[in-house]
N, C-alpha and C positions, 0 to 999 in steps of 0.2 A: 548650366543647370545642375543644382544638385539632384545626387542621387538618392532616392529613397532609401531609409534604413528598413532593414532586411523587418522588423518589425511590424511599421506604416506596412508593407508588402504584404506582410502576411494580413494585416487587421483590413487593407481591402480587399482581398482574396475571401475573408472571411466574411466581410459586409455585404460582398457582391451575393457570396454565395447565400447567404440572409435570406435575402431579397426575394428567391424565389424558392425558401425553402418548406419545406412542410414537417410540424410536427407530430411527431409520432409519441402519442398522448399514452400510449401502451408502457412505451420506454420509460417515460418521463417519470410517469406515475412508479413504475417499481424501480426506476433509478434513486426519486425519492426515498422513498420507503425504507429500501438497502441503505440509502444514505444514513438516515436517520436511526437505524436503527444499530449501525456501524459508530456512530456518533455517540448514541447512546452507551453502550456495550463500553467504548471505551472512557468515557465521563466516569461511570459508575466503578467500572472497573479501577480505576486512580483511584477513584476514593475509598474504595474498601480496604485496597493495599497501601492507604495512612492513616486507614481506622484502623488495621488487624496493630500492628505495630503502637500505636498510640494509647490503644485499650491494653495491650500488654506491660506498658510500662508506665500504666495508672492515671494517665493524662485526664484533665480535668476539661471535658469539650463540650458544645453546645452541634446536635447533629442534626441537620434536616436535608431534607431530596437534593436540595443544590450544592451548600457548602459544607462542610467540617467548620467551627468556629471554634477557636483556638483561645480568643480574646476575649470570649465574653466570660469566663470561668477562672483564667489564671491570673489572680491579682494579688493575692500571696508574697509572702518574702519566701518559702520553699519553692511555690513554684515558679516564680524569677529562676533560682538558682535552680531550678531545673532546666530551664533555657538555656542556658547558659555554658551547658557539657555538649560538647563537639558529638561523643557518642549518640548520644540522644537526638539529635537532628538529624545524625545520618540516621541511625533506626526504622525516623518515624517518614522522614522527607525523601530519603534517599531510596529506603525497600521498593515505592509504587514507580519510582525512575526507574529503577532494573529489571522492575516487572511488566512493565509497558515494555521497552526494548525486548524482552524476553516473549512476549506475545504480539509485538511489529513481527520477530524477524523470524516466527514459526506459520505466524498470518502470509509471510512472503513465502515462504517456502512451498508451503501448501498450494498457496497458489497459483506459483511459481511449475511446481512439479506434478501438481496431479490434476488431472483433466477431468474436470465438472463435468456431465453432460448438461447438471441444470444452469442456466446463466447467470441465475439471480444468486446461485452461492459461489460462482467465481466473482459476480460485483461484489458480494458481501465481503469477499476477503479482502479486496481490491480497496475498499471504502473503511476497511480497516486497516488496515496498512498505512493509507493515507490519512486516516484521522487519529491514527496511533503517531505518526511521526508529525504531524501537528500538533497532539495535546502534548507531549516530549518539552517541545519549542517555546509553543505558545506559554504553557503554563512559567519554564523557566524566563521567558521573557517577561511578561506579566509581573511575575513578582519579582525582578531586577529593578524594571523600571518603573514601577507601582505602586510596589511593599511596603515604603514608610507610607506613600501617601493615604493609601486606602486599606494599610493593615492587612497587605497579601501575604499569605503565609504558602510559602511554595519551594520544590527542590531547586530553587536558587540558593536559599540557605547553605545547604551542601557544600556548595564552594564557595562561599563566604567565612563558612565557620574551616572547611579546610586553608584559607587562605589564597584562594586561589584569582578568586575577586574583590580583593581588600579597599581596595581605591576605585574611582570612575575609569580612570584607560584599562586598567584589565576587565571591569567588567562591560565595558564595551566591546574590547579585544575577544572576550568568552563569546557573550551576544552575535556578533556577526560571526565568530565562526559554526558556532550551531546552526547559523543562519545559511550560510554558507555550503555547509553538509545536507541544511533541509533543501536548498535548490539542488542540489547535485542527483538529490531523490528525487526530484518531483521532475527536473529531466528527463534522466533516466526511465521515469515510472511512464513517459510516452510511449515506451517501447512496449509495456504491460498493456497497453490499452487493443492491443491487440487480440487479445486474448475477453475481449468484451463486445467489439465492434470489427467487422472487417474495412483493414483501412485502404483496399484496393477499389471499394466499391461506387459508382457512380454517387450515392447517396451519403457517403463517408460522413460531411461536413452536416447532414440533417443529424446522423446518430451520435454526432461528439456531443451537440447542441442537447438533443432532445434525454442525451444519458449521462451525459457528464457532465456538461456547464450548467445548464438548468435545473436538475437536481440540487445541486450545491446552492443556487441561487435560491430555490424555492425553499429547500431547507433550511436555509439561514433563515429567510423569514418569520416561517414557520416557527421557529427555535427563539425568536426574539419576540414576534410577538404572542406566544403560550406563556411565555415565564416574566412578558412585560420589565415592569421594572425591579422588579427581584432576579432576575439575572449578574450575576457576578462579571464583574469588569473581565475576570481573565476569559470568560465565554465571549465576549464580544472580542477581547486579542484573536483569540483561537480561529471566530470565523472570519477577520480582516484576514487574517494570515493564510487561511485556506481560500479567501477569494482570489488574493494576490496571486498567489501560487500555481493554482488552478489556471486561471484568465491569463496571466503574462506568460508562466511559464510551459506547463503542459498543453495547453490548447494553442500556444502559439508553437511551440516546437511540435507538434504534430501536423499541425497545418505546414508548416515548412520543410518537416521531412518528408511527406505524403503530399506535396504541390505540383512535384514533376511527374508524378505520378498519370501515366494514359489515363482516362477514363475510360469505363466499361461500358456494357449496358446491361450488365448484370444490377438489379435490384431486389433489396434486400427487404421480405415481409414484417411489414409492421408486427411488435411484440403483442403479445395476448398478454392480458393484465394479470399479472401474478397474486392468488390471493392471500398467501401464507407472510410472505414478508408483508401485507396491508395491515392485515388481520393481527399479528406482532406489535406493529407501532401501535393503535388501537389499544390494544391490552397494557402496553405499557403506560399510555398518555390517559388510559382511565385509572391504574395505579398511583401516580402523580396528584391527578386529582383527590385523591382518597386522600394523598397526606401533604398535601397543598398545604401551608401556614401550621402545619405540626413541627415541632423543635423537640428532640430529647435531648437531656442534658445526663453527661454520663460522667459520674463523681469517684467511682472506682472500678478498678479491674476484676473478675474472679479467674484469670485467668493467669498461668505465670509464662513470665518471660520466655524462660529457657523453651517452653513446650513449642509457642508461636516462632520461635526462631528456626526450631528444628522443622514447624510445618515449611516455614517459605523457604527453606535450608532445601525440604524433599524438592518442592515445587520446582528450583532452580537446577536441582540436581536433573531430577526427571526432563527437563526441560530438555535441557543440553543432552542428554543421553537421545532424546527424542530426533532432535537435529542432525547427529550422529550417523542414528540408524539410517533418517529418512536421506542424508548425503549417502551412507553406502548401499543403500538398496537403488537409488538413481543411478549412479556411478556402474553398477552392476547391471542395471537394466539398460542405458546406454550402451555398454558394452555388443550387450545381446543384440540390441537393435541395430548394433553399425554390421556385426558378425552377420546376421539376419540379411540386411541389405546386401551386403557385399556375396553373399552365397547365393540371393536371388539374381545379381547381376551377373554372375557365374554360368547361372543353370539357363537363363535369357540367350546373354551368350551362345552358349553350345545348342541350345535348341534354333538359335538362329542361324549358325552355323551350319548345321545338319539338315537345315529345310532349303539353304541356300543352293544354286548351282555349282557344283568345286569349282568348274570352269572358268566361271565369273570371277569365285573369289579368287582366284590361282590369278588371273588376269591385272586384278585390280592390287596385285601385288607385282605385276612387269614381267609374269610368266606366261609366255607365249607360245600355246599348244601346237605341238608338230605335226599339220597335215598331212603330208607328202613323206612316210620314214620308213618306203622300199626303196629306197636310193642309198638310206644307211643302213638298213640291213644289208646290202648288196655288197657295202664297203665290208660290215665287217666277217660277210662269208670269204670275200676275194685274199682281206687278212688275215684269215685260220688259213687257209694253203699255202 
């Protein structure tokens, strides 16, 4: 009889537990929400950081809520030959790459190191993080394997114009290793999940469901059918690759690391519906509608170069200084807290010490108190004469 892959194992562990689970419509509902509003934040955010750059260096674009269009505007023999300088790609394609990374890994940190009390802004960071190192992926994947077809203009470019992906085996070689790095996160990001859900709790596999796979699920939907068929190919990449990721890898590694796990009978209270992050998506998805089927078309820059350089020059700088500080003020408060512990287990200690019997403790060490010691006295009076 073959043996089940540790997979199959997990996915009926997972189906069993299905079966009589109950959702928690509280969770669901602001798992959503955070999700999407996580999603959001970083869509927008890509694209502002290959508008700032692109309007700096006079690019001729066609701008609406979804895409940057590239193509409808530069038909030109100048603007060919502005394609065509390796500078200008990196500038325009490369700056929103380093700034996503630079806002994944301050989004980790955060919260990573500093303790929310409210939950919905440790998911919030959590749901960015992981929609920051999806749109990273996705987008470059997207326009590797897209870009002639459907005219995807994305920081794939970067290492095509640096040479890095000139041929199909390197750019497949690049592709799975990115790929590669984004499982290695989304592994690892099971261990984060902890910090949203407690995964000791009888009800563990109701709140993976009800806050983390289901969100994602409903959000996709959500996201595909609002923008119908004016959604751009690489958003449909983005959510297959967050589903994948999600369902195969972090919800099955979590069920598998937390499987041996006793179960309690502690149970964990259903969430109260949060209405700040609701009330957020709402404002945003009536803004949308406002400029639903609107296109600007932007023909020149008034802004010059050098200045926008030195803006995301600050940006990056401050950034990294920010990481910095926030490693050695951790590094420092660690400290305190191990010093802290170790001087309460100290003063524990000696309080227990001093409430204890000596006797006892003398005993429990193979010191065995002398009843009967006028027989040595005796001895050592008869010894002094």
């Amino acid at each position: 009889m073959k043996k089940k892959s540790k997979f199959r194992q997990n996915l009926h562990l997972f189906t069993s537990a299905v079966k009589g689970m109950t959702i928690d419509w509280g969770g669901l509902i602001n798992g959503t929400s955070t999700f999407l509003l996580a999603w959001t934040f970083v869509f927008y955010y890509f694209q502002i950081f290959t508008f700032i750059p692109a309007l700096a260096l006079g690019v001729k674009m066609k701008v609406s809520p979804l895409e940057i269009d590239f193509n409808y505007v530069n038909t030109t023999a100048n603007d060919i030959n502005f394609w065509t300088d390796t500078d200008n790609i990196i500038n325009i394609f490369g700056t929103p790459a380093i700034m996503l990374f630079l806002l994944v890994m301050v989004s980790l940190i955060l919260f990573m190191r500093r303790n929310f009390k409210r939950l919905n802004v440790r998911r919030f960071f959590f749901w960015l993080v992981v929609c920051g190192a999806i749109r990273l992926t996705g987008n470059y994947v997207s326009g590797s394997l897209f870009g002639r077809s459907y005219n995807i203009w994305n920081w794939n470019l970067v290492t095509d114009f640096l040479g890095l992906t000139t041929n199909n085996i390197l750019q497949v070689t690049f592709i799975l290793f990115i790929l590669i790095i984004t499982y290695w996160y989304f592994h690892s990001a099971t261990e984060n999940i902890k910090c949203l859900l407690d995964p000791f709790s009888n009800n563990r596999i109701d709140k993976l469901v009800s806050t983390i796979l289901l969100p994602v699920v409903v959000a996709s939907v959500i996201i595909i059918a609002w923008y119908r068929e004016n959604l751009p190919l690489t958003e449909y990449v983005c959510l297959a690759m967050m589903m994948l990721f999600i369902v195969i890898e972090t919800c099955n590694h979590f069920i598998s690391r937390y499987k041996g796990i006793r179960v309690g009978n502690d149970i964990e209270a259903k969430e109260k519906l949060a209405v700040t992050p609701l009330v957020l998506a709402i404002l945003i998805a009536g803004v949308e509608v406002l400029l639903y089927g609107k296109n600007f078309v932007v023909q020149s820059s008034q802004y010059k170069r050098v200045l926008v350089e030195e803006i995301l020059l600050g940006i990056i700088i401050s950034s990294i200084i920010f990481m910095l500080i926030v490693f050695i003020v951790n590094v420092r408060r660690d400290r305190k807290v191990k010093a802290k512990r170790l001087l309460r287990k100290t003063v524990e200690a000696n309080k227990n010490f001093e409430a204890s019997n000596a006797d006892d403790v003398l005993q429990e060490f193979g010191v065995q108190k002398i009843k009967d010691i006028d027989k040595y006295k005796q001895m050592w009076k008869d010894a002094e004469k």
